[in-house]
OpenMM code with the backbone's topology and positions (N, CA, C; nanometers):
from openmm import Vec3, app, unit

residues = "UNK UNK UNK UNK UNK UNK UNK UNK UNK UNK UNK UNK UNK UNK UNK UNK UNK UNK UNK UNK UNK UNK UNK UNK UNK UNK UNK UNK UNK UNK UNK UNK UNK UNK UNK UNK UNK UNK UNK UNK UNK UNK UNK UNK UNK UNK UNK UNK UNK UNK UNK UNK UNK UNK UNK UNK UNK UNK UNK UNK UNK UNK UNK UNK UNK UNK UNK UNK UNK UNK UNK UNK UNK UNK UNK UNK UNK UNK UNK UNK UNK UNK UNK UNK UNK UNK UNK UNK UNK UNK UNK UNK UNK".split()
positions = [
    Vec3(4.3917, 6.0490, 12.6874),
    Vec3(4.3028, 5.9485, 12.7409),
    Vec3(4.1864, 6.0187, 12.8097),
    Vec3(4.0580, 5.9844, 12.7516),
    Vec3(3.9741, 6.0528, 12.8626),
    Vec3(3.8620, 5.9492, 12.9650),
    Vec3(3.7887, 6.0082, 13.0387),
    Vec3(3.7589, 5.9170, 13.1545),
    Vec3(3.6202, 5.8892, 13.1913),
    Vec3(3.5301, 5.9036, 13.0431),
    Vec3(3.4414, 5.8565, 12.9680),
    Vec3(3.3917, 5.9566, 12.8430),
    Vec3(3.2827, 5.8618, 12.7962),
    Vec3(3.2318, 5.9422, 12.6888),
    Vec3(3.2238, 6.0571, 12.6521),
    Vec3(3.1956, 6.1381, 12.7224),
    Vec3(3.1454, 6.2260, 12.7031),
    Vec3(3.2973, 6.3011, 12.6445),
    Vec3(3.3617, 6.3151, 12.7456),
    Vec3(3.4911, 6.3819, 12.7640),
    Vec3(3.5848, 6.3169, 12.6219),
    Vec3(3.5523, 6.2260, 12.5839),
    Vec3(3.6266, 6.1909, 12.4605),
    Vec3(3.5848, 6.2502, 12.3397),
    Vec3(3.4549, 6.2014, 12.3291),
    Vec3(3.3768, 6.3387, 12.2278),
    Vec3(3.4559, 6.4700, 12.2499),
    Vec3(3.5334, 6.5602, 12.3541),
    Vec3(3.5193, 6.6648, 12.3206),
    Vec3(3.6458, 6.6842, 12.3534),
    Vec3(3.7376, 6.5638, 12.3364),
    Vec3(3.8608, 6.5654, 12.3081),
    Vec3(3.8892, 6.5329, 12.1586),
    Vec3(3.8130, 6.4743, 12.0783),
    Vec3(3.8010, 6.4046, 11.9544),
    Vec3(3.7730, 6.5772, 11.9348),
    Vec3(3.6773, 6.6329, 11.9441),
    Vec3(3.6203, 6.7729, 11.8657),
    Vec3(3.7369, 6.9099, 11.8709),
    Vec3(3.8264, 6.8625, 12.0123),
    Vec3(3.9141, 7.0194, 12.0411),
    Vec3(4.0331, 6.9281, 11.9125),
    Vec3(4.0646, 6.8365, 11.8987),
    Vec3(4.1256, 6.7683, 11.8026),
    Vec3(4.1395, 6.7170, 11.6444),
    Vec3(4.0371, 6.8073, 11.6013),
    Vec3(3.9491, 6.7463, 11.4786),
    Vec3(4.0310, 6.7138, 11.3822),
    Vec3(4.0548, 6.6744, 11.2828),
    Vec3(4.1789, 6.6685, 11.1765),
    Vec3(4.3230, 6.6150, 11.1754),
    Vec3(4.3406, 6.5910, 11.3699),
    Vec3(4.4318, 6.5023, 11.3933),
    Vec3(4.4478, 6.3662, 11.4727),
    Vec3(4.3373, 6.3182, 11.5248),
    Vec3(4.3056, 6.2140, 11.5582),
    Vec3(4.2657, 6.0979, 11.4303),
    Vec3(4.3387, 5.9742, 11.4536),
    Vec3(4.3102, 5.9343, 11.3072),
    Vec3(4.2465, 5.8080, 11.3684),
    Vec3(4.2573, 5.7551, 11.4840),
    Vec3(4.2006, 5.6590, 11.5606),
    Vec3(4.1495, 5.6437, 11.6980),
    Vec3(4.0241, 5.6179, 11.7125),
    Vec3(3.9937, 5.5833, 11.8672),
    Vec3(4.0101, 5.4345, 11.9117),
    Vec3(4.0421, 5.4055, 12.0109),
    Vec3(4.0206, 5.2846, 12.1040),
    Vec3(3.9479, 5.3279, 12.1846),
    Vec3(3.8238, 5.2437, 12.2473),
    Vec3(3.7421, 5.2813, 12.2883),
    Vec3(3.6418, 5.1765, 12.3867),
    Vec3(3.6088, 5.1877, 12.4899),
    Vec3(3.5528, 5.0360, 12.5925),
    Vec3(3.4023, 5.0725, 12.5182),
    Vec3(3.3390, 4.9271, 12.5164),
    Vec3(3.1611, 4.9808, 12.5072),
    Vec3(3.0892, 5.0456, 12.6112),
    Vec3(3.1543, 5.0040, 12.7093),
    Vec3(3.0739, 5.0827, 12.8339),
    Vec3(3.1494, 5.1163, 12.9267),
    Vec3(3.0957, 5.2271, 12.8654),
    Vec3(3.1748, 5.4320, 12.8925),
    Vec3(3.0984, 5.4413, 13.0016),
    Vec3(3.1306, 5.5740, 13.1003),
    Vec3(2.9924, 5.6411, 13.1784),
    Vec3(2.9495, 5.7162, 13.0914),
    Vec3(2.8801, 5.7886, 13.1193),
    Vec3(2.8064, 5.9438, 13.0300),
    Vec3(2.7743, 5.9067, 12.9039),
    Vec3(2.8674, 5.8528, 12.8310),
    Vec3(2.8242, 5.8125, 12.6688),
    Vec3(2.8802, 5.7059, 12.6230),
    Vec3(2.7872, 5.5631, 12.5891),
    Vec3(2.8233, 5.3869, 12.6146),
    Vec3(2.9638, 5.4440, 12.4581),
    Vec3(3.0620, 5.3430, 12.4164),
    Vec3(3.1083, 5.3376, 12.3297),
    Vec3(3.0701, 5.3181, 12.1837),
    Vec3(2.9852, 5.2683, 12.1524),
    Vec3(2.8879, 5.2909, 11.9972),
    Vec3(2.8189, 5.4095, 12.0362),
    Vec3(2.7722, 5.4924, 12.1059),
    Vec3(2.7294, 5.6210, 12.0910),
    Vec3(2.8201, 5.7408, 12.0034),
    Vec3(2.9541, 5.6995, 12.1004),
    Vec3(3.0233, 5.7883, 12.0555),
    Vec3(3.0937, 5.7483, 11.9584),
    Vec3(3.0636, 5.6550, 11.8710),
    Vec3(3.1727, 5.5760, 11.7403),
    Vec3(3.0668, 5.6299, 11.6832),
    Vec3(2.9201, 5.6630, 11.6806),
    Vec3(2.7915, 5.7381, 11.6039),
    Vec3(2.8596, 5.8737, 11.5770),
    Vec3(2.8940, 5.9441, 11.6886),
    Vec3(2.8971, 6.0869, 11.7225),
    Vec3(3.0258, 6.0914, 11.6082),
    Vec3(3.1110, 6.0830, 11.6586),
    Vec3(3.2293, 6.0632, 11.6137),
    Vec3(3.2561, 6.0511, 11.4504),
    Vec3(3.1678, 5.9337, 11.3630),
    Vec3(3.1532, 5.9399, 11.2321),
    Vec3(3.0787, 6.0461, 11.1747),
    Vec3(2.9726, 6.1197, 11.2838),
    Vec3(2.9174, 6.2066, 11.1979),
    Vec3(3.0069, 6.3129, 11.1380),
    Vec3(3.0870, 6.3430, 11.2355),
    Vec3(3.2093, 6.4248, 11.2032),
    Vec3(3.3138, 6.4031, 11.1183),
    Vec3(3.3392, 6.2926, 11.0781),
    Vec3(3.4781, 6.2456, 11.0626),
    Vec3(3.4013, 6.0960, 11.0392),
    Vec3(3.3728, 6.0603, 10.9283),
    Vec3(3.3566, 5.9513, 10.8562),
    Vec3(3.4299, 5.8466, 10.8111),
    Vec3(3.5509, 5.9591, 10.8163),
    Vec3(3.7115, 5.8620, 10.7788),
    Vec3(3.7821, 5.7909, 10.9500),
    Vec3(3.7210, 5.8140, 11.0125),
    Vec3(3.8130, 5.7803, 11.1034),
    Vec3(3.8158, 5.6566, 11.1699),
    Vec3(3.9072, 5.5405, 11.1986),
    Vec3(3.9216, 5.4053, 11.2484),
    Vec3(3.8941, 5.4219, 11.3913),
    Vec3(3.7836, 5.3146, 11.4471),
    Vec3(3.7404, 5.3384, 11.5704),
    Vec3(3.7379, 5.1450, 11.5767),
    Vec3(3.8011, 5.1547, 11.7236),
    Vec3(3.7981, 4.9989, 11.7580),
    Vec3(3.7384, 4.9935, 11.8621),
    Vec3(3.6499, 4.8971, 11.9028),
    Vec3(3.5750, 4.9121, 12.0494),
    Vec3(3.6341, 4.8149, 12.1212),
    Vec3(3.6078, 4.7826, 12.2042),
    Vec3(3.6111, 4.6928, 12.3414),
    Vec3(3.4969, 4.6217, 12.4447),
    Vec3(3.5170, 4.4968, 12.4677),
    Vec3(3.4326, 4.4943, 12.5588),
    Vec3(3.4492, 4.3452, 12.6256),
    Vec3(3.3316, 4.3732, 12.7102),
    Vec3(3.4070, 4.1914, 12.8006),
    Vec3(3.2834, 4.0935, 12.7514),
    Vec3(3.2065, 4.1362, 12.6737),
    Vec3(3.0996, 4.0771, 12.6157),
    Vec3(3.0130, 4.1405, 12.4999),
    Vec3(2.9888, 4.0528, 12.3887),
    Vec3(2.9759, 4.1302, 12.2157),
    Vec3(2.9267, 3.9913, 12.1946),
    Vec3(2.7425, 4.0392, 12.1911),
    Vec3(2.6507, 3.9824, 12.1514),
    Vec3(2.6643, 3.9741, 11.9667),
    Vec3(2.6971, 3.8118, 11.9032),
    Vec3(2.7195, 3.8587, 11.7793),
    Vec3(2.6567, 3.9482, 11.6780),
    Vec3(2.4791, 3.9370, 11.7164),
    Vec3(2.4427, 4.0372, 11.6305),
    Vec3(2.4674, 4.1769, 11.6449),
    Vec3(2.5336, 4.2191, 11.7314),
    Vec3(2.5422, 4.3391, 11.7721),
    Vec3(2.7170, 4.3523, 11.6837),
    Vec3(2.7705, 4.2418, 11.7473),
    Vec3(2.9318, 4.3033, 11.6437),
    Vec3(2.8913, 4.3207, 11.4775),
    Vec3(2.8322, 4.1878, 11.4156),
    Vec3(2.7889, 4.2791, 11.3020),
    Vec3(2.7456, 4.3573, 11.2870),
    Vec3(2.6700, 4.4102, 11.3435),
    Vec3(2.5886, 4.5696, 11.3333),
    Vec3(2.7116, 4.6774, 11.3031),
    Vec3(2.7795, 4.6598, 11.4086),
    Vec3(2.8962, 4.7628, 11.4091),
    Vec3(2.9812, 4.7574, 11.3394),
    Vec3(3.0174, 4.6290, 11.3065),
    Vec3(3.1010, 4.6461, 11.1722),
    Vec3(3.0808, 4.6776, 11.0622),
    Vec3(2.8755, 4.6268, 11.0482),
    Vec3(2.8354, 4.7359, 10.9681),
    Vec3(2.8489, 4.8941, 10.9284),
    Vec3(2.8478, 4.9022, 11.0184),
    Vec3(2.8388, 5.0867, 11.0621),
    Vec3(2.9540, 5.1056, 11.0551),
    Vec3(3.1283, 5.0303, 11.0018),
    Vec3(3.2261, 5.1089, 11.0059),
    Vec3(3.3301, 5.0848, 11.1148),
    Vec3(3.2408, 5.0460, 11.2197),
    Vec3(3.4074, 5.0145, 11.3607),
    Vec3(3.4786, 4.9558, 11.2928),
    Vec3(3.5817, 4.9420, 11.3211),
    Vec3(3.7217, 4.8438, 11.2012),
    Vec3(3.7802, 4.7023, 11.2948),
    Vec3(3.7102, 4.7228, 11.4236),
    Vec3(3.7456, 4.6265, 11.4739),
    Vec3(3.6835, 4.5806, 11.6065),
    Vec3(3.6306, 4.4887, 11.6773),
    Vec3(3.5431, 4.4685, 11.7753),
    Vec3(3.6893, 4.3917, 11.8917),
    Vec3(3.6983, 4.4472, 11.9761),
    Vec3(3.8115, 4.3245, 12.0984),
    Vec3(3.7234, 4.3000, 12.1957),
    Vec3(3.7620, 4.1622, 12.1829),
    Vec3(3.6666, 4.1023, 12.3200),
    Vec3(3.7716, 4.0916, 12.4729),
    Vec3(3.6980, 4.1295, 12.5586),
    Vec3(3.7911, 4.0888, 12.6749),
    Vec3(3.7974, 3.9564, 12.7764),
    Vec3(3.8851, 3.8850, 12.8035),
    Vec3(4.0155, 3.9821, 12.8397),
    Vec3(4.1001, 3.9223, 12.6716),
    Vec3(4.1821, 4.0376, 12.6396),
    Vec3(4.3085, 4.0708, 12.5440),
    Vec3(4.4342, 4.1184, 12.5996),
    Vec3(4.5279, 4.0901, 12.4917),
    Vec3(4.6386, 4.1161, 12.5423),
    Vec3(4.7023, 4.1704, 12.4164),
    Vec3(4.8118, 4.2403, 12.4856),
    Vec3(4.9045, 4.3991, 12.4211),
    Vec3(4.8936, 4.3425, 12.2331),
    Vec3(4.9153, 4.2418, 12.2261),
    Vec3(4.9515, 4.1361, 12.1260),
    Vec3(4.8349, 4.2163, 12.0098),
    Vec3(4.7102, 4.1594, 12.0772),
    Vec3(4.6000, 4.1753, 12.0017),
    Vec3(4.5200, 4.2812, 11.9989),
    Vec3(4.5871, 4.4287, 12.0784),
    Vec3(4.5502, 4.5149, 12.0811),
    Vec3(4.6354, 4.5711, 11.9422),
    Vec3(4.7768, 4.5887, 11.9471),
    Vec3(4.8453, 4.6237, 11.8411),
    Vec3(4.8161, 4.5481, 11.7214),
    Vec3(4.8177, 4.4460, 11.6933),
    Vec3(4.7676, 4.4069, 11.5692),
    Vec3(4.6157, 4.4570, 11.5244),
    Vec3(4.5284, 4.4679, 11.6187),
    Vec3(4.4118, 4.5291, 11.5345),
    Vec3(4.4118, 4.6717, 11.5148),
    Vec3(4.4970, 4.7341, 11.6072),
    Vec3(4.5352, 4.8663, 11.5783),
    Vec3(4.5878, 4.8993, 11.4450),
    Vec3(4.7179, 4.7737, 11.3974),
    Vec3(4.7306, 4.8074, 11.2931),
    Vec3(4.7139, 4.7825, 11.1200),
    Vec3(4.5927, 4.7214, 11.1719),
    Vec3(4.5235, 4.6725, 11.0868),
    Vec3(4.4285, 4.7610, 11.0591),
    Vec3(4.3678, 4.8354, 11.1599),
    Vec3(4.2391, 4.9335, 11.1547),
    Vec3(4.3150, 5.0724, 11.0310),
    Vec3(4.4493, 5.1079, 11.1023),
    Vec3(4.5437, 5.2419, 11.0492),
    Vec3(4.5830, 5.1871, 10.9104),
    Vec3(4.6450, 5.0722, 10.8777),
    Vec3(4.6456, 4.9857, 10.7090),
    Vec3(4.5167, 5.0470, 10.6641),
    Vec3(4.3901, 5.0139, 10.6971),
    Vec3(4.2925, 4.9907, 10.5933),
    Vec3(4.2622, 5.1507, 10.6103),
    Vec3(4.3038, 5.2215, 10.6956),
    Vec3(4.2709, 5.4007, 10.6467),
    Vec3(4.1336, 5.4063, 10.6834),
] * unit.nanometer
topology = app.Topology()
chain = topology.addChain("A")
for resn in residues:
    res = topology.addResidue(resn, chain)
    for name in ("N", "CA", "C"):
        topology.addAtom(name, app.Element.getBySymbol(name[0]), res)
């Protein structure tokens, strides 16, 4: 778990090849959460990234689902709907 952006980026990087999914809030300190779902694909294109947030302006969730996030959670959620999109994101690979 890290304790913003930045620090996840470079837990994702000391990790490369075995991280197969992020969960992730939109707003990180140091680096917002679509920054680092950017950063993150440049590297690793394959990898399922789900964001979070307590507010997801719709044009903005399409955007991102454009770009690949596998899943947008709005808050507040519960364990329920965290695991099911989790495993829905890891299904689709």
């Amino acid at each position: 778990m890290a304790g913003d952006g930045e620090e996840a980026f470079a837990l994702f990087r000391q990790n490369l090849g075995v991280i197969q999914l992020i969960v992730s809030d939109l707003d990180l300190p140091k680096m917002a959460g679509d920054a680092l779902f950017r950063k993150v694909k440049q590297m690793n294109d394959r990898i399922s990234f789900i964001l979070a947030s307590g507010f997801i302006e719709p044009e903005f969730f399409e955007n991102m689902l454009k770009e690949g996030v596998r899943d947008l959670l709005q808050k507040p959620y519960d364990s329920g709907e965290v695991l099911r999109s989790i495993r829905k994101a890891l299904d689709r690979g």
